[in-house]
C-alpha atoms as one frame of an Amber mdcrd trajectory, in Angstrom:
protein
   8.000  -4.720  -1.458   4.014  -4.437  -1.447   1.970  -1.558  -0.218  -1.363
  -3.088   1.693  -4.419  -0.967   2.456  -6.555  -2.221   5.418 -10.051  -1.031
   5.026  -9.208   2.190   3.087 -12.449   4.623   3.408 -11.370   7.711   1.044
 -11.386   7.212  -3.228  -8.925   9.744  -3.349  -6.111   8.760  -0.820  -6.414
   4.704  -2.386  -6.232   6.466  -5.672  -3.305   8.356  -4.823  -1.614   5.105
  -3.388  -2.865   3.375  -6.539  -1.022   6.584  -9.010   2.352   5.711  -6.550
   1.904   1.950  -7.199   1.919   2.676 -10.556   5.041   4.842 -10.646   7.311
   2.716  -8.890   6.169  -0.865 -10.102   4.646  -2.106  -6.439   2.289  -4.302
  -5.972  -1.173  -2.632  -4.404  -3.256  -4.662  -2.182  -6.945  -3.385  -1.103
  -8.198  -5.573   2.171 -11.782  -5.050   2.351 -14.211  -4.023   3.741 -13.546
  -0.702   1.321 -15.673   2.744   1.934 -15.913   2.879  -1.665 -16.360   0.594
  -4.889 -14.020  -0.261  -7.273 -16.115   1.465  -9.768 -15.830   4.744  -7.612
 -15.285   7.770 -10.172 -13.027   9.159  -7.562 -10.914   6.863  -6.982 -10.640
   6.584 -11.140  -9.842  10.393 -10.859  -7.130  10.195  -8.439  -5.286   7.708
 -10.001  -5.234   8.951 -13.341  -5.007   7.081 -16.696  -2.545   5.095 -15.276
  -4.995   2.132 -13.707  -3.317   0.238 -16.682   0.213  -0.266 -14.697  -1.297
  -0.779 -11.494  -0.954  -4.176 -10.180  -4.280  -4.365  -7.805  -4.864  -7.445
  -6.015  -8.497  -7.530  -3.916  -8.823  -9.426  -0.526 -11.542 -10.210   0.920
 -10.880 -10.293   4.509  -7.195  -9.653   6.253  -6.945 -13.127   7.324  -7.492
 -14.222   3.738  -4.723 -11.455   2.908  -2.583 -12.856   5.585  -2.833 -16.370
   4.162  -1.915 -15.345   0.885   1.474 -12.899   1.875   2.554 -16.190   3.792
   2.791 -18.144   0.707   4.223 -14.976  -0.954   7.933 -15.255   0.337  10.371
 -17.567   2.052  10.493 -14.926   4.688   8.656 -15.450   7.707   5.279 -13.405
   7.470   5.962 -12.037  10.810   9.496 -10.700   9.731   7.733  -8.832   6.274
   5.183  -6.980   8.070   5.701  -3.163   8.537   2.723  -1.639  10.582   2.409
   1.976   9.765   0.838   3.648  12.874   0.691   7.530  13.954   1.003   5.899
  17.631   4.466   4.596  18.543   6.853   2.365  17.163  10.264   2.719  15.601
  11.111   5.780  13.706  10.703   5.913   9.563  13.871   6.863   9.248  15.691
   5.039  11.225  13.740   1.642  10.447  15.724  -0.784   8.096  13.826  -2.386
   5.108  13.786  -5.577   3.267  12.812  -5.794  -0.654  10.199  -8.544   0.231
   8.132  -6.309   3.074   5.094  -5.637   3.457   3.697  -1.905   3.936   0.413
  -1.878   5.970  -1.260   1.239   6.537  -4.854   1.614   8.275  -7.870   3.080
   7.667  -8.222   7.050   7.909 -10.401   7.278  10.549  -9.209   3.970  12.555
  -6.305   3.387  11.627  -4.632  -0.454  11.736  -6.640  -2.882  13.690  -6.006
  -3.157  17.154  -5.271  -6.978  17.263  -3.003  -6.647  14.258  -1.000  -4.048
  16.246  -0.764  -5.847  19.561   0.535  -8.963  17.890   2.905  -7.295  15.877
   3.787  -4.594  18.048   7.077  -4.605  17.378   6.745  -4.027  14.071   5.249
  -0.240  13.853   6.696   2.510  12.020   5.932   5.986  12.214   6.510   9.056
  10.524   7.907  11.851  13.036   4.911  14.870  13.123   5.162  18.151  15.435
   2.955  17.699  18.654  -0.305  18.720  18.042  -0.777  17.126  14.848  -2.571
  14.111  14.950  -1.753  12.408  11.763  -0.668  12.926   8.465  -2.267  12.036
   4.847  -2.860   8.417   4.311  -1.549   9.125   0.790   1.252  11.006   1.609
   2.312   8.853   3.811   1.916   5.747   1.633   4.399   8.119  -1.002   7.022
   9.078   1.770   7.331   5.679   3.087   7.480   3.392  -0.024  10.262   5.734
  -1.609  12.149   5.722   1.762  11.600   1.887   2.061  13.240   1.220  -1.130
  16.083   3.215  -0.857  16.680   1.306   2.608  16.198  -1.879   1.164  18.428
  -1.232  -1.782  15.702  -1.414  -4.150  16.244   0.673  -7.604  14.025   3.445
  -8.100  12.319   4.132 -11.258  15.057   5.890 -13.515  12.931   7.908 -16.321
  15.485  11.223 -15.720  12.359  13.285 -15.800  10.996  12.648 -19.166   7.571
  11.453 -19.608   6.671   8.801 -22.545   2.506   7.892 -22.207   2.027   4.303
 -21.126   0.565   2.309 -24.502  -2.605   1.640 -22.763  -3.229   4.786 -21.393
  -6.083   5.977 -23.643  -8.160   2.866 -22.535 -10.738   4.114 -19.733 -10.309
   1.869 -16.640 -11.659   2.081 -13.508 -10.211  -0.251 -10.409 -12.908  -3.245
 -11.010 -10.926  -3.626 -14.916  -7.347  -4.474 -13.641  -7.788  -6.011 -10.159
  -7.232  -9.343  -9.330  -9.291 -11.757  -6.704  -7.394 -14.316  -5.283  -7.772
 -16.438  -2.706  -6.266 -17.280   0.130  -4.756 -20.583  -1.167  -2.995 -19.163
  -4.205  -0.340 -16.735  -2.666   1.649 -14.593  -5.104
């Protein structure tokens, strides 16, 4: 399971995903264009001194991410992808997850694009809000859903019992730009 940011604008929600990716061992992905660098001390901020267990892979474009997730899995690409949308679809909690999908979430202010949604339309999860609310936290709802995605899936969660033991490289002062990787579209994962 991989969470995928499409065009994230706010330092502190990708941070936040970015602190989440580090605490359950998933696989960030960043599809650009981004409304911040990599250097950003924000995004730094939010994610802590853990930027050393993040796994952050850079795409330039989402059909260059697209290419690459194909060549990730057996799976059909079409089958992985999870659409997170504040407008329709299936139900969080009542959507059934597979260890190899693929969590897309949108930008803040737009959201997922509009093509990606129409051709995958039957693919959209939302979290269930009161009326009146228009959406929730990108980062909160990166949090909710990866957690309840891997307990649907089967997937172990992290088992630390509530202690805390500092990572080894934890001292080392990392921004984003240090850790992530560029591939291309021809490499996969």
């Amino acid at each position: 399971m991989e969470i995928v940011l499409i065009h994230p604008e706010i330092p502190h929600n990708s941070g936040c995903a970015a602190r989440v990716a580090a605490a359950t061992a998933t696989r960030l992905h960043f599809i650009k264009p981004l409304g911040f660098k990599l250097e950003d001390r924000y995004l730094k901020r939010a994610g802590l001194d853990y930027w050393p267990m993040v796994d952050l892979v850079v795409h330039e474009s989402l059909d260059e991410a697209m290419a690459y997730f194909a060549k990730s899995s057996p799976r059909p690409l079409a089958d992985r992808l999870r659409l997170f949308s504040a407008r329709g679809g299936k139900s969080l909690f009542e959507t059934k997850f597979e260890p190899d999908d693929l969590l897309l979430f949108g930008s803040e202010s737009k959201g997922l694009p509009k093509e990606l949604l129409a051709e995958h339309s039957d693919r959209r999860v939302y979290v269930p809000i009161q009326d009146g609310v228009r959406s929730l936290n990108l980062a909160s709802v990166v949090c909710l859903s990866l957690y309840t995605a891997k307990v649907s899936a089967g997937e172990p969660l992290p088992n630390n019992q509530g202690g805390y033991e500092a990572h080894p490289e934890r001292s080392k002062d990392l921004f984003a730009a240090d850790i992530a990787s560029f591939p291309t579209a021809e490499e996969g994962a």
